[in-house]
C-alpha positions in Angstrom: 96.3 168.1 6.9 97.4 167.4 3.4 100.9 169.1 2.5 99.4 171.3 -0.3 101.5 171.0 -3.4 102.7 174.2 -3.5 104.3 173.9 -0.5 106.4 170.7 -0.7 107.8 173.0 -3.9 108.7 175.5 -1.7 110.3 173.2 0.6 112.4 172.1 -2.5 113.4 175.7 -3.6 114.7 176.2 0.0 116.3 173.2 0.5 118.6 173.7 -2.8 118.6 177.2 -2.5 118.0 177.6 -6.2 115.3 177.4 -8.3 116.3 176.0 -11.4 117.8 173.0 -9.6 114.6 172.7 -7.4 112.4 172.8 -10.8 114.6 170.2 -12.5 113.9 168.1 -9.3 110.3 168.3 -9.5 109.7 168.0 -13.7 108.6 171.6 -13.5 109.8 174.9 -15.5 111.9 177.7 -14.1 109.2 179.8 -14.8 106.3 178.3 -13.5 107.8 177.5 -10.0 109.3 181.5 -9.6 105.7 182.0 -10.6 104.5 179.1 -7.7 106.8 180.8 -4.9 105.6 184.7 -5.4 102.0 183.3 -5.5 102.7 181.4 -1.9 104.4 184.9 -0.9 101.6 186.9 -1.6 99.0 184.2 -0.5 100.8 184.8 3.4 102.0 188.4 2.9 105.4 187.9 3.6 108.4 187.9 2.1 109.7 183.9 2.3 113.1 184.3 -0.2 115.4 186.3 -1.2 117.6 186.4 -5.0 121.0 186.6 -4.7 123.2 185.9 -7.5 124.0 182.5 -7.0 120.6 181.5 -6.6 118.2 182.9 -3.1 118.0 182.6 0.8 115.6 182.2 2.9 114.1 184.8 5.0 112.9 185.0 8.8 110.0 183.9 7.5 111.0 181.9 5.3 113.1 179.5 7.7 110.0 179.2 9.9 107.5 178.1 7.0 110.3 175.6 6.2 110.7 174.0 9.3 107.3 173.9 10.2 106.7 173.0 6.4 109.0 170.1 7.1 106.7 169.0 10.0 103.5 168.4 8.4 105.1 166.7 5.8 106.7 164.4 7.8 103.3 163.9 9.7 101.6 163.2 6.2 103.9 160.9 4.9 103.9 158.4 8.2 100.0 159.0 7.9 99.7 157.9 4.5 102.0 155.1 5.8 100.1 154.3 8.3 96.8 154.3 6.6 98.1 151.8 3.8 99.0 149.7 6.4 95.6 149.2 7.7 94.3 148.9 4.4 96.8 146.3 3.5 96.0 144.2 6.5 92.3 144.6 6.8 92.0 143.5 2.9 94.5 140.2 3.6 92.6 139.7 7.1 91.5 136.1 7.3 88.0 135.3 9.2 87.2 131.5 8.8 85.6 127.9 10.2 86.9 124.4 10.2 86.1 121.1 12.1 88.2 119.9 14.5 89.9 117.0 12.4 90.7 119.6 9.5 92.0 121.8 11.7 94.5 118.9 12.8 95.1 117.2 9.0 95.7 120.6 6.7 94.2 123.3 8.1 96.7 124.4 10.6 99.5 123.8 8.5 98.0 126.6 6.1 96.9 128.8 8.6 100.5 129.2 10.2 101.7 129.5 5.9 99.4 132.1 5.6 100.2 133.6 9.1 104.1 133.8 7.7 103.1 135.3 4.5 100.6 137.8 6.3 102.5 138.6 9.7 100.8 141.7 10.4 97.3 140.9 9.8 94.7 139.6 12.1 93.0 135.6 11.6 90.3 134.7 13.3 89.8 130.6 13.1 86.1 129.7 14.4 86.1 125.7 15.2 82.9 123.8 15.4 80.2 121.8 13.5 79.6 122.6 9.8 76.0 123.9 10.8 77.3 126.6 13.1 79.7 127.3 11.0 77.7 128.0 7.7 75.5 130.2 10.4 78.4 132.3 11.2 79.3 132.1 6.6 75.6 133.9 6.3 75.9 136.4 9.0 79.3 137.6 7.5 81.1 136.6 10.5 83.5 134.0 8.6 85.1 134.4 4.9 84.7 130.9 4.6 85.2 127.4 6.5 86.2 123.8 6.0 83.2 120.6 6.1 81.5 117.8 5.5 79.1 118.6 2.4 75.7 119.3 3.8 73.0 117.6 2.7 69.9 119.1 1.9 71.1 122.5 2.3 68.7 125.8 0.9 70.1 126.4 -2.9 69.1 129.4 -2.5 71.1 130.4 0.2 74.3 132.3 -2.7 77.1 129.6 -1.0 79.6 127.6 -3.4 81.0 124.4 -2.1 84.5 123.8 -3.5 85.1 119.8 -3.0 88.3 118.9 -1.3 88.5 115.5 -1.2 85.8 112.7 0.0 86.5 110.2 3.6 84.9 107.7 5.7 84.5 108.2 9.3 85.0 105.2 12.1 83.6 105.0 15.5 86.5 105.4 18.0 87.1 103.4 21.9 89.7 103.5 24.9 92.2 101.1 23.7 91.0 98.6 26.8 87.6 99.0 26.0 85.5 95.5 26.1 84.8 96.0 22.0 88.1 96.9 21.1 90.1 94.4 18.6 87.4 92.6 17.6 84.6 92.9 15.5 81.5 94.5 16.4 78.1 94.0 14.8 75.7 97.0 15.2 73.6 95.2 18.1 76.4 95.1 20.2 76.5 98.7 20.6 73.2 99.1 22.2 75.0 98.7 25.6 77.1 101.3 25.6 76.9 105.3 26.1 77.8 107.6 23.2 80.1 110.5 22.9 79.2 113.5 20.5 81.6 116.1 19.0 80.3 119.3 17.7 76.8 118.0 17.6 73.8 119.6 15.3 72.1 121.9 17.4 68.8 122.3 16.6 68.8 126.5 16.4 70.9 125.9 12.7 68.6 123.2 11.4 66.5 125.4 9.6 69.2 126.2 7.3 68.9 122.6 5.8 65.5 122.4 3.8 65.3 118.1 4.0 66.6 117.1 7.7 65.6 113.7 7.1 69.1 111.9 5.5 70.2 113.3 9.3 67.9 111.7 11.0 67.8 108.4 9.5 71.5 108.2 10.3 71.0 108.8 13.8 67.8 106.1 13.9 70.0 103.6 12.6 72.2 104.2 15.6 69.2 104.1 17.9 70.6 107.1 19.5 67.1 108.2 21.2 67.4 104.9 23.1 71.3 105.7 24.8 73.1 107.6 26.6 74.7 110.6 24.9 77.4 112.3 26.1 78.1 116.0 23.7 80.9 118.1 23.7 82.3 121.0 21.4 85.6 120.3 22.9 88.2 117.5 21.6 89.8 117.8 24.8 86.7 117.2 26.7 85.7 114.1 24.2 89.3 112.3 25.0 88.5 113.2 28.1 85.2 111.2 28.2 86.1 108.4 25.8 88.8 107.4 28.1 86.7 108.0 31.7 84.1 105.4 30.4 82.9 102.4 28.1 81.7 105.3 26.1 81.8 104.6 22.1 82.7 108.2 19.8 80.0 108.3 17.4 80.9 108.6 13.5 84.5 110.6 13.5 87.2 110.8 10.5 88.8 107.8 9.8 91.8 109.7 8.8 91.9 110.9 13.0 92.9 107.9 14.3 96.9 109.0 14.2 95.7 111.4 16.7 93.5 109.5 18.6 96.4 106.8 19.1 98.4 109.7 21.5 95.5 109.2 23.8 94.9 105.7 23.3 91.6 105.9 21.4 91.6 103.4 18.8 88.8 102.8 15.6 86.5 100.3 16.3 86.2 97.5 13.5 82.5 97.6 12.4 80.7 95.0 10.7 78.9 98.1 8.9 81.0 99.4 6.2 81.6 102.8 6.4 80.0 105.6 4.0 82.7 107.5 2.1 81.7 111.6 2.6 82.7 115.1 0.8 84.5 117.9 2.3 85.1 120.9 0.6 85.3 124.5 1.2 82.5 126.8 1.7 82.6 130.0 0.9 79.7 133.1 -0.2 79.9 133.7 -3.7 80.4 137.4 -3.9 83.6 136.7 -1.9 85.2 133.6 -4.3 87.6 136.0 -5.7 88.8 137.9 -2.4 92.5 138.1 -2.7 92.8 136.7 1.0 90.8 134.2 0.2 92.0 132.8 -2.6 95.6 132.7 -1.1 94.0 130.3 1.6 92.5 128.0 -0.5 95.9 127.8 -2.4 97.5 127.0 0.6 95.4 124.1 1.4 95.1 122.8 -1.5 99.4 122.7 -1.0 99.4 121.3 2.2 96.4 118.5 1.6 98.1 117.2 -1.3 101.4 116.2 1.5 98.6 114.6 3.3 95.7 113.1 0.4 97.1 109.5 1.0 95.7 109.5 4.9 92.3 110.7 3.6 91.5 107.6 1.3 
């Protein structure tokens, strides 16, 4: 219930016990708050005050309005708290998608610079491959997310991509794997089984409008004639790279800091590696969100501390 105005004047006239001190508190004239209180009096047909000659009392009833008075407008004032509280957070509430090695490199640094800024508000972080991920950008699910530059992808579709910075990717081995230290030519391989991380799954391909740049890449890697071996889990791809003679399929170069505490190493290919864009998606309506233009701020900080392991 709002605390009508009226009221909180009458809890002011009480409080001081004089009305020209109450008025001067609230910016109002003598005259129109005596006028205020005997319309409250006659609006509950009671008498709430009474003059004396130093200023007036309150009455039987008076003392009850005031206490009770007091009440609601302690109950209003922690609801309007309250209620710009949730507005605060749910407007800096973050909802967003990266890949696994940005998550790693920058984006987990920002997240946790954001969290310390934001304490009190809720983040969501999706992880996955960039066609999942611009799935969940479409449905409103994300605000935005972090990825390679897709492409092919439907213009139409109202997303911006922001470029970050551009990177190669390597193919990654147990350190004691037979092609490890060497050089490898692309025949060689043929002979071993594959591991995939976050994977196109077929369900989001219709988001792209020319799938064929995807699946000359995977001819050229024969991949319909070997044994493949997906996951959506780094842990589980370690996991797998180490159980086996398995070879991880195209991955960030810039990973292999973090493939070294499992002792995965980059293979050294014959094939020189394609340099790639990532960048920040985002819907276009939502470009100049307050939340999330705070992120992007904070990643751009936090890549620049880490731009020289990206070239």
């Amino acid at each position: 219930m709002i605390v009508d105005k009226i009221l909180r004047q009458f809890i002011e006239v009480a409080m001081f016990k004089n009305v020209s001190h109450a008025a001067n508190k609230l910016c109002l004239s003598q005259p129109t708050l005596t006028h205020n209180m005997k319309k409250l009096e006659e609006n509950l047909g009671v008498q709430l005050l009474e003059r004396t000659s130093t200023g007036v009392n309150t009455t039987e009833y008076g003392d009850l309005l005031l206490e009770q008075a007091q009440m609601m407008q302690r109950i209003y004032d922690n609801t309007l708290i309250k209620l710009a509280f949730i507005k605060a957070r749910q407007e800096q509430s973050l909802r967003m998608g990266t890949g696994h090695a940005w998550w790693y490199m920058f984006v987990r640094d920002s997240f946790n610079a954001y969290r310390n800024l934001h304490p009190t508000v809720n983040i969501h972080i999706d992880l996955g491959n960039h066609l999942r991920l611009m799935d969940l950008l479409l449905g409103g699910d994300i605000d935005m997310f972090i990825g390679h530059e897709i492409q092919g992808l439907n213009p139409k579709a109202g997303i911006s991509f922001l470029p970050l910075f551009s990177t190669t990717d390597s193919m990654f081995v147990r350190s004691g794997h037979p092609l490890a230290g060497r050089q490898v030519g692309p025949a060689e391989l043929l002979d071993y089984p594959c591991v995939e991380l976050t994977p196109d799954e077929s369900r989001y391909q219709h988001m792209v409008e020319d799938m064929q740049p995807k699946k000359l890449a995977r001819n050229r890697l024969h991949l319909a004639e070997r044994v493949i071996c997906s996951t959506n889990s780094m842990m589980s791809a370690v996991d797998m790279i180490n159980d086996s003679d398995a070879v991880m399929l195209a991955y960030p170069t810039c990973m292999a800091g973090y493939f070294a505490d499992y002792g995965i190493v980059p293979l050294k290919t014959t094939q020189e590696s394609l340099r790639c864009t990532v960048g920040i998606y985002l819907m276009r309506e939502k470009a100049d969100a307050p939340h999330v233009v705070q992120m992007q701020a904070l990643m751009h900080q936090h890549l620049e501390q880490i731009r020289p392991l990206l070239l």
